[in-house]
BAFI-963070 format. One record per residue (C-alpha): residue number from 0; chain; x, y, z. Coordinates in steps of 0.5 Angstrom, whole numbers. Layout:
N
ATOM  num  chaine     xx     yy     zz
ATOM  NUM       A      X      Y      Z
...
This chain:
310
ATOM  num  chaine     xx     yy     zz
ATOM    0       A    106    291    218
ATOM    1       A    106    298    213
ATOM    2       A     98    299    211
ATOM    3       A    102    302    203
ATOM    4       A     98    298    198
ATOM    5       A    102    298    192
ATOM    6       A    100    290    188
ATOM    7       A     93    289    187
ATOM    8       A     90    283    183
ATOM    9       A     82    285    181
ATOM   10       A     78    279    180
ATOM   11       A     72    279    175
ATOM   12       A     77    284    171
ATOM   13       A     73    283    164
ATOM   14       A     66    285    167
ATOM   15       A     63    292    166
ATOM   16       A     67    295    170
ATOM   17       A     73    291    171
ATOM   18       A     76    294    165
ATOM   19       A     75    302    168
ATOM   20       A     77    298    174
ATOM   21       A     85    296    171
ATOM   22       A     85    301    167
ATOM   23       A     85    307    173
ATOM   24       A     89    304    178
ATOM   25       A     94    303    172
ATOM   26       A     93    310    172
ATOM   27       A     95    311    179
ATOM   28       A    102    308    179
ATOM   29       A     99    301    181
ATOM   30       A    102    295    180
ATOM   31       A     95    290    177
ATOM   32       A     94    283    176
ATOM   33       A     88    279    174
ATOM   34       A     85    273    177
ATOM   35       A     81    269    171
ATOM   36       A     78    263    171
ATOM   37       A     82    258    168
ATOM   38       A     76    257    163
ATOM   39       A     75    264    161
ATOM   40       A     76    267    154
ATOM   41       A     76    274    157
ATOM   42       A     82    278    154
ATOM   43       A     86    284    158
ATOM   44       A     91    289    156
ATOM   45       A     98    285    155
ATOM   46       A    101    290    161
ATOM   47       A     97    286    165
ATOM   48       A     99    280    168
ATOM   49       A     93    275    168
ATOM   50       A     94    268    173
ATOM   51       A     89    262    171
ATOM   52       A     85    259    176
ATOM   53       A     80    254    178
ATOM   54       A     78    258    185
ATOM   55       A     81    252    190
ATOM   56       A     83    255    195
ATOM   57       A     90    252    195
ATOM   58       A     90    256    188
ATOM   59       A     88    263    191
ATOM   60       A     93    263    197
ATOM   61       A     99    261    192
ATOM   62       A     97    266    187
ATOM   63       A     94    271    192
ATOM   64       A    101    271    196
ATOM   65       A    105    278    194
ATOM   66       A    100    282    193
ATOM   67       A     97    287    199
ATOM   68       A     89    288    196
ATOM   69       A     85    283    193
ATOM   70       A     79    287    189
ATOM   71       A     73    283    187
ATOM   72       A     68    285    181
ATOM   73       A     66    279    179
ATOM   74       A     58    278    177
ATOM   75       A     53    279    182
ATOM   76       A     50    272    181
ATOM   77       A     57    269    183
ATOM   78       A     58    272    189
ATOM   79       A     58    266    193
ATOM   80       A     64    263    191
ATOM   81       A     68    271    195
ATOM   82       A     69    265    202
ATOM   83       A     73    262    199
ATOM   84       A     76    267    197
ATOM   85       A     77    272    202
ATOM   86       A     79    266    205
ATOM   87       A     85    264    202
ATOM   88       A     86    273    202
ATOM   89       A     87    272    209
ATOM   90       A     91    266    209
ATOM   91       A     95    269    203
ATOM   92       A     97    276    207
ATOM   93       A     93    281    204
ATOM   94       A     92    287    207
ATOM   95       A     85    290    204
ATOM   96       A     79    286    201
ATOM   97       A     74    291    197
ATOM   98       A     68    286    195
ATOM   99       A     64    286    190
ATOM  100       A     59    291    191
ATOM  101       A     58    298    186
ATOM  102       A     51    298    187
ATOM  103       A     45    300    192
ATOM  104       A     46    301    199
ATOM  105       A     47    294    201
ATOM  106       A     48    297    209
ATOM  107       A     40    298    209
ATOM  108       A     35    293    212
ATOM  109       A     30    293    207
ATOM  110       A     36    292    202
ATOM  111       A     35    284    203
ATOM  112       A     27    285    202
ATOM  113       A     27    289    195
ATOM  114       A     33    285    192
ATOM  115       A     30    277    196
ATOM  116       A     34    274    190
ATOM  117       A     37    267    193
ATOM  118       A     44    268    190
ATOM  119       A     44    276    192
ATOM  120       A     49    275    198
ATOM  121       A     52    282    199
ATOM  122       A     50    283    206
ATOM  123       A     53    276    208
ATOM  124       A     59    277    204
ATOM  125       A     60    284    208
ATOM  126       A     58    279    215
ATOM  127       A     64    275    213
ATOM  128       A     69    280    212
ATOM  129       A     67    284    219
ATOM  130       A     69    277    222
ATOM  131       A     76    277    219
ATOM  132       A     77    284    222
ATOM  133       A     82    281    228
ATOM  134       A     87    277    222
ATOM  135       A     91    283    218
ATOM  136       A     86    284    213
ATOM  137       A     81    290    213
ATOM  138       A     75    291    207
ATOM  139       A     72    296    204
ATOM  140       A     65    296    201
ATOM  141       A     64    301    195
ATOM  142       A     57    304    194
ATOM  143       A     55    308    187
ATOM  144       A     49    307    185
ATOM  145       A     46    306    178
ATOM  146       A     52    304    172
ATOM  147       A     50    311    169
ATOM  148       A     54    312    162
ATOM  149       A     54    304    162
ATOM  150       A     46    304    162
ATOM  151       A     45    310    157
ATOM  152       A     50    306    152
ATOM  153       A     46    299    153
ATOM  154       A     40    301    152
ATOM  155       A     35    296    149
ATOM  156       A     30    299    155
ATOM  157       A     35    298    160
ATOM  158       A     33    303    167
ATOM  159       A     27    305    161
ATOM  160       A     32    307    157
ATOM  161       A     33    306    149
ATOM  162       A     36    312    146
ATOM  163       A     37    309    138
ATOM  164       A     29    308    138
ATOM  165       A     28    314    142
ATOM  166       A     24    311    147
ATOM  167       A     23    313    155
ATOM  168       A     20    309    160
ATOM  169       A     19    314    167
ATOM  170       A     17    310    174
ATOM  171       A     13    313    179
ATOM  172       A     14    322    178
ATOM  173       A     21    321    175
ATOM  174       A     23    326    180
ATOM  175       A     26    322    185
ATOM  176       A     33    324    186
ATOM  177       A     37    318    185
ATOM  178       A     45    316    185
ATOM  179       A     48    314    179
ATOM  180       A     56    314    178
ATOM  181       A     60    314    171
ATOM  182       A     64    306    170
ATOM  183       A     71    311    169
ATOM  184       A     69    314    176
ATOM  185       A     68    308    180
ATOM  186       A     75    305    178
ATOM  187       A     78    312    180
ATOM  188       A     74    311    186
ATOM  189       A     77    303    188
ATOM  190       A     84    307    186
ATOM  191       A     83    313    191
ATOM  192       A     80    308    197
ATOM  193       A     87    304    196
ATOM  194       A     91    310    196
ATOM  195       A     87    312    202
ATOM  196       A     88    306    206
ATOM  197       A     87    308    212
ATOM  198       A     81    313    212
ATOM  199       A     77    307    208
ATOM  200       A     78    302    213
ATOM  201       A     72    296    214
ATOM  202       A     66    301    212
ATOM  203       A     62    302    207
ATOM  204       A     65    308    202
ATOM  205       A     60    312    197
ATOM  206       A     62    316    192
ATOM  207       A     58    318    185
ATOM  208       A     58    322    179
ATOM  209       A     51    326    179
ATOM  210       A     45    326    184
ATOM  211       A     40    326    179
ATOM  212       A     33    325    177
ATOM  213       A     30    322    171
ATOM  214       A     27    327    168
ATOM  215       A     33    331    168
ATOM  216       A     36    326    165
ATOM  217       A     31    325    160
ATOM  218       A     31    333    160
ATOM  219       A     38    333    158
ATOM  220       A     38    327    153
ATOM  221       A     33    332    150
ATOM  222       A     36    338    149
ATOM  223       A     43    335    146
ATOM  224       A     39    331    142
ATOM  225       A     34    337    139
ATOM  226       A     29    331    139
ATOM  227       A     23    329    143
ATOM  228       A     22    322    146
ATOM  229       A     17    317    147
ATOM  230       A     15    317    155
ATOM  231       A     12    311    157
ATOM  232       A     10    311    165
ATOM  233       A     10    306    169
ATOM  234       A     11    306    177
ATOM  235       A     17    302    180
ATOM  236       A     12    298    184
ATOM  237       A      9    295    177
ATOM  238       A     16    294    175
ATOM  239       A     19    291    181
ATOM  240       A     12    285    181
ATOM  241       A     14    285    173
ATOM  242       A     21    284    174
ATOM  243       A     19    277    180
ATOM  244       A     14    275    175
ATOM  245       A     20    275    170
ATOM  246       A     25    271    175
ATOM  247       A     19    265    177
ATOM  248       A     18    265    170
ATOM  249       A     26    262    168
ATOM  250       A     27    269    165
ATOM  251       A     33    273    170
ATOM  252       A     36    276    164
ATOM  253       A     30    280    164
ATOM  254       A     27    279    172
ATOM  255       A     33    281    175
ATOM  256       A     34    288    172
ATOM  257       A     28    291    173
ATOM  258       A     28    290    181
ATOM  259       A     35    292    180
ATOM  260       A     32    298    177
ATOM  261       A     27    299    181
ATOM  262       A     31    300    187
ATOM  263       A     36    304    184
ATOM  264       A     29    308    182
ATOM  265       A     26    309    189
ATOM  266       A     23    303    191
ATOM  267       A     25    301    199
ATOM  268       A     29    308    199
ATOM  269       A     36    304    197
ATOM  270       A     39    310    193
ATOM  271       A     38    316    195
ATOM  272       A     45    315    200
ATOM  273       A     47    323    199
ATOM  274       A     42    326    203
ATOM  275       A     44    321    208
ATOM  276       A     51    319    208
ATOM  277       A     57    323    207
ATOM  278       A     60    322    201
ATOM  279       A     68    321    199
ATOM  280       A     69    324    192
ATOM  281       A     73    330    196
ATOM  282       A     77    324    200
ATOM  283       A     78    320    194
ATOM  284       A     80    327    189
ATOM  285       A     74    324    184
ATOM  286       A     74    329    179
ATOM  287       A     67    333    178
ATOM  288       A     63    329    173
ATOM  289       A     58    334    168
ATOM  290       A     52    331    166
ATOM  291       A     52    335    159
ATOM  292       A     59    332    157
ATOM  293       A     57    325    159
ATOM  294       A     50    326    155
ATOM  295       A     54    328    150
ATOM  296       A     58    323    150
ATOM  297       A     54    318    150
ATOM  298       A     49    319    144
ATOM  299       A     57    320    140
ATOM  300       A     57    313    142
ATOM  301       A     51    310    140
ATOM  302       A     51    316    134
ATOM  303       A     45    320    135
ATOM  304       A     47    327    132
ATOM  305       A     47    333    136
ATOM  306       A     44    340    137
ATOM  307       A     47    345    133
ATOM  308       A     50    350    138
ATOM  309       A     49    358    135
């Protein structure tokens, strides 16, 4: 069986990053289509195929066959339902797999400790797809850190930061060194692990856009910006207890980020992965990211006024 991988279908494509996901295995002359949940309102590019499901397995196998990857970017809180569909992916031909990772360092042992959500089933999916490694299909598991222009933008405090009210949160020093990638930059890397088959074969693949830290960010919102923040401090073990205390209350929406943040901050040594793991962007042909141009950027969007440059 040849390893070209030419027809994907992306699950989870009206996400946060699904979107970028489309678009730029689109831009690298792959045949994409959506797998969407017959329920959903979720609208997607009229260039884009979208097959309707109810995530039966017999209707996963009938849509899967013909496509040679499945990539999986559905909420993190459904990650339990990828089983039953990585089995139907077996069962349909495919010939790579990627789940539904794009964060942390879930290959860690303590990964497990700092995120002991219930419904967090990273590791146990990744634990599935190495048994299936003796069937045709192989998988990847893509690392990338913090979503990082995607946070900016959102804001209300997300990660510490609320650039309109011009407010910071830094945990710990905010010298600790963190992985953040761009949303665009992680659907370029799904692309390039797809047209690098054979080089990205059943491991965990890290990429990103910077090797930051918190006060460099807060530095480089700063200087674009002409304007002084507010900082507040906290450390991310506060942030983490706070967070649980949140999730036991009722209240994920605001619990489950900041434990994610906390990790992505340094809590349990989860997203440092450049100081330890080779990184792929020179294998994938990823572009190198200026944290200046993407601060830029990001206060355009949400119109915050630049620095007048003499």
């Amino acid at each position: 069986m040849s390893n070209q991988i030419e027809k994907v279908i992306v699950i989870g494509g009206g996400g946060n990053i699904g979107p970028f996901i489309i678009d730029e295995l689109q831009n690298a002359g792959f045949e994409v289509a959506v797998l969407s949940r017959t329920s959903s309102s979720s609208v997607f590019p009229p260039n884009v195929v979208v097959h309707r499901t109810n995530y039966g397995e017999a209707s996963l196998i009938e849509i899967f066959r013909g496509f040679d990857a499945v990539v999986s970017a559905v909420a993190t809180f459904s990650t339990d339902q990828q089983k039953t569909i990585i089995d139907a992916a077996v069962h349909a031909g495919i010939k790579r797999f990627l789940p539904s990772e794009y964060g942390i360092d879930s290959s860690l042992s303590q990964f497990a400790e700092a995120l002991s959500f219930e419904s967090v089933k990273k590791q146990e999916t990744v634990e599935y797809l190495k048994g299936k490694e003796s069937t045709q299909m192989s998988w990847t598991a893509l690392c990338v850190g913090a979503f990082f222009d995607w946070v900016l933008k959102v804001g209300g405090g997300l990660m510490g930061w609320d650039i309109p009210a011009r407010k910071a949160t830094i945990y710990d020093s905010g010298n600790q060194p963190y992985e953040a990638t761009n949303v665009r930059q992680i659907g370029r890397a799904v692309a390039g692990i797809l047209k690098h088959p054979k080089e990205t074969e059943n491991k965990y693949v890290y990429v990103n856009s910077f090797t930051l830290t918190q006060n460099q960010v807060l530095a480089a919102i700063e200087r674009e910006s002409g304007e002084r923040f507010q900082v507040t401090r906290m450390t991310t073990t506060e942030l983490r207890d706070e967070g649980y205390r949140n999730v036991e209350e009722g209240n994920l929406g605001l619990g489950f980020p900041q434990v994610v943040s906390s990790a992505i901050y340094g809590y349990g040594g989860l997203n440092n992965f450049s100081a330890s793991k080779e990184l792929a962007n020179a294998l994938l042909q990823l572009p190198e990211e200026r944290l200046e141009e993407t601060i830029e950027e990001v206060l355009k969007e949400r119109d915050v006024p630049l620095q007048s440059r003499t």
